[in-house]
C-alpha positions as CSV (number, residue, x, y, z in Angstrom):
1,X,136.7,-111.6,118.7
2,X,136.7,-114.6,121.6
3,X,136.4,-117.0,119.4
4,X,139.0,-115.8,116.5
5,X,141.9,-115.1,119.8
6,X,141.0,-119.0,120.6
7,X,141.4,-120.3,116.9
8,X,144.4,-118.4,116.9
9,X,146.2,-119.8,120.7
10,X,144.9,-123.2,119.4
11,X,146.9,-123.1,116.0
12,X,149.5,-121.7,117.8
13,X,149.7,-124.6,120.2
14,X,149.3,-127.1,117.9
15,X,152.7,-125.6,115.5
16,X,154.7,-125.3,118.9
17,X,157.0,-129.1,118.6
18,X,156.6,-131.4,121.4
19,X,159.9,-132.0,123.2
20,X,161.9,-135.2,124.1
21,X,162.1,-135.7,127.7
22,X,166.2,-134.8,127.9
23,X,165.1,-131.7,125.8
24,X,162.0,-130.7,128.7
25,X,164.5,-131.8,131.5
26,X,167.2,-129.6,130.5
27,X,164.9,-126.6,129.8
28,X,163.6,-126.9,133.0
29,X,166.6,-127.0,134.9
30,X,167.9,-123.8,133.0
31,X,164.5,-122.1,134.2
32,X,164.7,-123.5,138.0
33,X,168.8,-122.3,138.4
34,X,169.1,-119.7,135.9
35,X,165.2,-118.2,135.8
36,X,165.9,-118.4,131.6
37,X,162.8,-117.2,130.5
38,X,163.4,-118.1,127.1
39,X,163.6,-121.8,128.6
40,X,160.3,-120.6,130.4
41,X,158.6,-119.5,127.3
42,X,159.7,-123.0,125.5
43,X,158.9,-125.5,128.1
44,X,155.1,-123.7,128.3
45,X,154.3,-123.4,124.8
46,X,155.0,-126.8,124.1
47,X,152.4,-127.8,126.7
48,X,149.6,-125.5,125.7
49,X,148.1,-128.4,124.1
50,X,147.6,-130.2,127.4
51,X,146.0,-127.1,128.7
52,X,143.6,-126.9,125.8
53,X,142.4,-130.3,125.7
54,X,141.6,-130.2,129.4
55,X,139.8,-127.0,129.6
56,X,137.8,-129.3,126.6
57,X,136.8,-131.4,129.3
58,X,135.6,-129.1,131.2
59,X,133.4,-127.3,128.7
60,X,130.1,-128.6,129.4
61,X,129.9,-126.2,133.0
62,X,129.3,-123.1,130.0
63,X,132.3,-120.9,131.2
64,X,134.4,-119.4,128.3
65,X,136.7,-121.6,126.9
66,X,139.4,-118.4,126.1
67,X,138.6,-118.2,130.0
68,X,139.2,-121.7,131.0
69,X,142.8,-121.8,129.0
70,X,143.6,-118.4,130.6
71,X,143.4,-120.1,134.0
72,X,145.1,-123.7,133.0
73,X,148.1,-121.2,131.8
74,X,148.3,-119.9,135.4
75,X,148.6,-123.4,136.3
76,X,151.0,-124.1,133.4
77,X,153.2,-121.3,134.9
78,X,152.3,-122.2,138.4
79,X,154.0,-126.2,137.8
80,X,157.0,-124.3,136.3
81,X,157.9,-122.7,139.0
82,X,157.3,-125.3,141.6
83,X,159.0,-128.2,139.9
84,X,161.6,-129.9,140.8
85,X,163.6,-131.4,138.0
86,X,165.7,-134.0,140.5
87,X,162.6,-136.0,140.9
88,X,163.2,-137.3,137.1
89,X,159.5,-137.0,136.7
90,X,158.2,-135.6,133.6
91,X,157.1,-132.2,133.8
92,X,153.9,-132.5,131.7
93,X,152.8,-135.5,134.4
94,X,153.5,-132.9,137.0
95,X,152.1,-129.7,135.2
96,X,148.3,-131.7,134.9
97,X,147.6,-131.5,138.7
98,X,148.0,-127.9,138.4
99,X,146.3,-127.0,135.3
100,X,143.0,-129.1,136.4
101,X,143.2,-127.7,139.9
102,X,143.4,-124.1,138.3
103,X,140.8,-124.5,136.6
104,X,138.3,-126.4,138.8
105,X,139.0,-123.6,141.2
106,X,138.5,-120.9,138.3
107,X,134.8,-123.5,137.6
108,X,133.9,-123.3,141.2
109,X,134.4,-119.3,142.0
110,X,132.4,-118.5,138.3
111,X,129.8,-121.2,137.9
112,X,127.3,-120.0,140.3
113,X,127.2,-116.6,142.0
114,X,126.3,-118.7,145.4
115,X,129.9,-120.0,146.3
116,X,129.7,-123.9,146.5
117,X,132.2,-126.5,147.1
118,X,134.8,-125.8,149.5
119,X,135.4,-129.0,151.0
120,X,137.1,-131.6,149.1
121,X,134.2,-134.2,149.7
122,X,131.8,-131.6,147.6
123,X,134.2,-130.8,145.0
124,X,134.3,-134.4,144.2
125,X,130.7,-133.9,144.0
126,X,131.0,-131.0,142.1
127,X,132.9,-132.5,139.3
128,X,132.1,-135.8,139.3
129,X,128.1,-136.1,139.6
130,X,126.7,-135.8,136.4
131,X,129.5,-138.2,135.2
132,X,128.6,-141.1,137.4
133,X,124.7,-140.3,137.6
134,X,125.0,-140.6,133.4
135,X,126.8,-143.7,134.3
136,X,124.3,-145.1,136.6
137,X,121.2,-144.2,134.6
138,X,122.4,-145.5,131.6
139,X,121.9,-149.3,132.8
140,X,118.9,-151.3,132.3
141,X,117.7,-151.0,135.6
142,X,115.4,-147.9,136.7
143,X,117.3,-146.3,139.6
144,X,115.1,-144.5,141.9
145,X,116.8,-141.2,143.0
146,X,117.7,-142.6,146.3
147,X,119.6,-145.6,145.1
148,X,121.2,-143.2,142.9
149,X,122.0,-141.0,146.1
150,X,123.2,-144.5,147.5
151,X,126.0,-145.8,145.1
152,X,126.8,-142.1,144.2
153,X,127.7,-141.5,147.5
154,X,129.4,-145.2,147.9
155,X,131.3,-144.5,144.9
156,X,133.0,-141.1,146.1
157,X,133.3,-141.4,149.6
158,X,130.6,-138.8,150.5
159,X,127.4,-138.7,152.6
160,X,124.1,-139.7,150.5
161,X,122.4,-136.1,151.6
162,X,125.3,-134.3,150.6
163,X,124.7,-136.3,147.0
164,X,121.0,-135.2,146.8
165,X,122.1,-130.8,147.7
166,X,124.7,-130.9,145.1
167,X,122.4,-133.0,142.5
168,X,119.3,-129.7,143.1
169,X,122.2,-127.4,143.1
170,X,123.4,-129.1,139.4
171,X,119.7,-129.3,138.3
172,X,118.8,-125.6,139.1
173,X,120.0,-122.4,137.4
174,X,120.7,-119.0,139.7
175,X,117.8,-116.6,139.5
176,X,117.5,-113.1,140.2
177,X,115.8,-111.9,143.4
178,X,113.9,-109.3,140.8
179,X,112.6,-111.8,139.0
180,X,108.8,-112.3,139.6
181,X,107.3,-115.1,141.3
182,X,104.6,-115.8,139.1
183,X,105.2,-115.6,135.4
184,X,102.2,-112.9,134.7
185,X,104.2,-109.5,135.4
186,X,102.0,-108.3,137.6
187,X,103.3,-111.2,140.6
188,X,105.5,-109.6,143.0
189,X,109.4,-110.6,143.1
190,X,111.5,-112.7,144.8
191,X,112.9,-110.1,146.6
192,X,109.9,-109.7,148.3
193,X,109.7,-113.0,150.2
194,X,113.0,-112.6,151.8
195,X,112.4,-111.8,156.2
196,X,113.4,-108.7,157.1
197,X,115.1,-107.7,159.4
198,X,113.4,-104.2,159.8
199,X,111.4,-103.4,163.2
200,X,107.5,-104.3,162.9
201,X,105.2,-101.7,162.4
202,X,104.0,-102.4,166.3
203,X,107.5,-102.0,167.7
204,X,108.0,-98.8,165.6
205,X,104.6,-97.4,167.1
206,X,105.9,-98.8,170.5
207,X,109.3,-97.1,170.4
208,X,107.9,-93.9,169.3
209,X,105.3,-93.6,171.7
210,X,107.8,-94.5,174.7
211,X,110.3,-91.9,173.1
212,X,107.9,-89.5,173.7
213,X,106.7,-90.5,177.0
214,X,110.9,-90.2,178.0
215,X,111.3,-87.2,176.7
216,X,108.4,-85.7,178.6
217,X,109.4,-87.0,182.1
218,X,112.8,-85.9,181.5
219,X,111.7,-82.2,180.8
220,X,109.7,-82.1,184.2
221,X,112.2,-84.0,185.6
222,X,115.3,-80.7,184.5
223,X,112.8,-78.5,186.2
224,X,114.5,-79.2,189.5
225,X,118.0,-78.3,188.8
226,X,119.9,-74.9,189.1
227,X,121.2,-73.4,186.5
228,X,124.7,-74.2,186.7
229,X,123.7,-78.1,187.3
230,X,121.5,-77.7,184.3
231,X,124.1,-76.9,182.3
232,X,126.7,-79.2,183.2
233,X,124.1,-81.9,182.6
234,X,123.0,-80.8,179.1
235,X,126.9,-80.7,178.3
236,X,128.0,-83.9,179.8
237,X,125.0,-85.8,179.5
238,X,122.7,-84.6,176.9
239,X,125.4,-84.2,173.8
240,X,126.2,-86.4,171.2
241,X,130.0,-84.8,171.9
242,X,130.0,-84.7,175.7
243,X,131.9,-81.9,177.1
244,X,135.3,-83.5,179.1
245,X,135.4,-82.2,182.8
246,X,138.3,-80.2,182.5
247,X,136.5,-78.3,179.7
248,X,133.6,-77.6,181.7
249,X,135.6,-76.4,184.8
250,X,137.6,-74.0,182.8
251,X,134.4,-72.4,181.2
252,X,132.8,-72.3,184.5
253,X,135.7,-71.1,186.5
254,X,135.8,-74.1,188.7
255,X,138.1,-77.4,189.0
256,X,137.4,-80.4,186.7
257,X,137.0,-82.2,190.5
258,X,133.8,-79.6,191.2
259,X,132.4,-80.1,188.0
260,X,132.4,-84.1,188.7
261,X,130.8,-83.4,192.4
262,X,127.9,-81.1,190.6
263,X,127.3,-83.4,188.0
264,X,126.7,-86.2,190.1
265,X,124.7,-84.5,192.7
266,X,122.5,-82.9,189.5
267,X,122.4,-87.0,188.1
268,X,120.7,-87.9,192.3
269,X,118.0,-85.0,192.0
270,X,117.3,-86.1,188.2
271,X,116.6,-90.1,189.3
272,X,114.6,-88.3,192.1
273,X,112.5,-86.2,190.5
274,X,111.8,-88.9,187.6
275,X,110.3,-91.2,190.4
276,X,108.6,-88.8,192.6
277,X,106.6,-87.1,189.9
278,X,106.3,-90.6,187.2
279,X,105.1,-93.4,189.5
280,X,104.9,-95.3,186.5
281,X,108.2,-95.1,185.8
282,X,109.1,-96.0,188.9
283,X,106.7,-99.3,188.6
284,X,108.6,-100.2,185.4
285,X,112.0,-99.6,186.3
């Protein structure tokens, strides 16, 4: 069905007549003052062809071709409505920056699922490696990969070790984590090599033997409050929803003031009843 909606935008761009530069002028001065978009729907058909015949060019990165005209349409429309007709420059001149760029940014969100090229330097790179690495290696001479790093680099502007990750980036296709390492299925996955970030099994073991040793000392340790000190310390202190002090006075009858005065005098016994009866506490803290 992809390829029968192409044929049929292709023909369709092909019947549309090409228009004499007065003719694309005047349209798109109707469109820029009087946002015709009859003149809008002219002035864009007759340059389908240009987006066509780019997104040709850029065919060989195996993205859709229904996809990659799509995009140079948003382009298309994207020149439209940015030109400027008083610059007596012709509109399909202008509208090419915009298709290409609309679809080199379409090429660089979809060809890879790891997000690549974002400075202007690898984009460059991007789109212009395998062109002049064909170029290079089609010579007489035997280029060794770092002379071919060398005058890529030289050529565009870029750094030679910035030439050599883009060329393994080009050479290599994205595979899943799930995939296995070995090819017999009974190798374990990628997915497995990957660090974690979990706790090791020796800090888990830790941790839960140290919870446990807390939790004991600070049983003995509520031994030596009251009742009411007790109390205000399991609701203050103890809950994942703390009980506010005005709360607390008003169940017990007493000013939110009091209940700050218990509670820190209940805190004092606690620290010294951890210490007096865990000196091993006391040697770590």
């Amino acid at each position: 069905m992809e390829t029968s909606s192409r044929r049929s935008m292709i023909r369709a761009a092909m019947k549309a007549p090409y228009l004499a530069r007065d003719e694309e002028m005047e349209l798109a001065i109707q469109w820029k003052e009087n946002r015709d978009q009859q003149a809008l729907h002219k002035i864009t058909t007759a340059h389908m062809r240009l987006v066509i015949s780019m997104a040709s060019k850029f065919r060989h990165f195996g993205l859709s071709m229904s996809d990659l005209i799509q995009e140079g349409h948003v382009g298309l429309l994207e020149a439209a409505a940015r030109f400027e007709p008083d610059r007596e420059v012709r509109f399909s001149t202008y509208a090419t920056w915009w298709i290409r760029a609309s679809m080199q940014d379409y090429i660089l969100r979809n060809w890879s699922i790891v997000r690549g090229g974002t400075s202007s330097a690898q984009k460059a790179l991007f789109f212009n490696l395998r062109r002049l690495r064909a170029k290079l290696q089609s010579g007489t001479e035997n280029l060794s990969n770092t002379d071919l790093y060398r005058q890529v680099a030289l050529a565009l502007g870029v750094n030679e070790a910035d030439v050599a990750i883009m060329d393994a980036r080009l050479s290599g296709a994205d595979t899943s984590l799930n995939a296995p390492v070995m090819e017999d299925s009974g190798s374990s996955d990628r997915m497995s090599l990957l660090p974690s970030d979990a706790p090791l099994p020796d800090e888990v073991v830790t941790e839960a033997i140290d919870g446990e040793r807390r939790t004991k000392w600070l049983s003995g340790a509520l031994t030596a409050l009251n009742p009411r000190e007790l109390k205000i310390i399991r609701e203050r202190r103890l809950r994942e929803d703390g009980a506010t002090l005005e709360s607390l006075g008003e169940r017990l009858g007493i000013s939110k003031e009091r209940v700050r005065q218990i509670e820190s005098r209940a805190l004092e016994k606690l620290r010294a009843a951890l210490v007096d009866g865990n000196p091993e506490m006391a040697a770590t803290a």
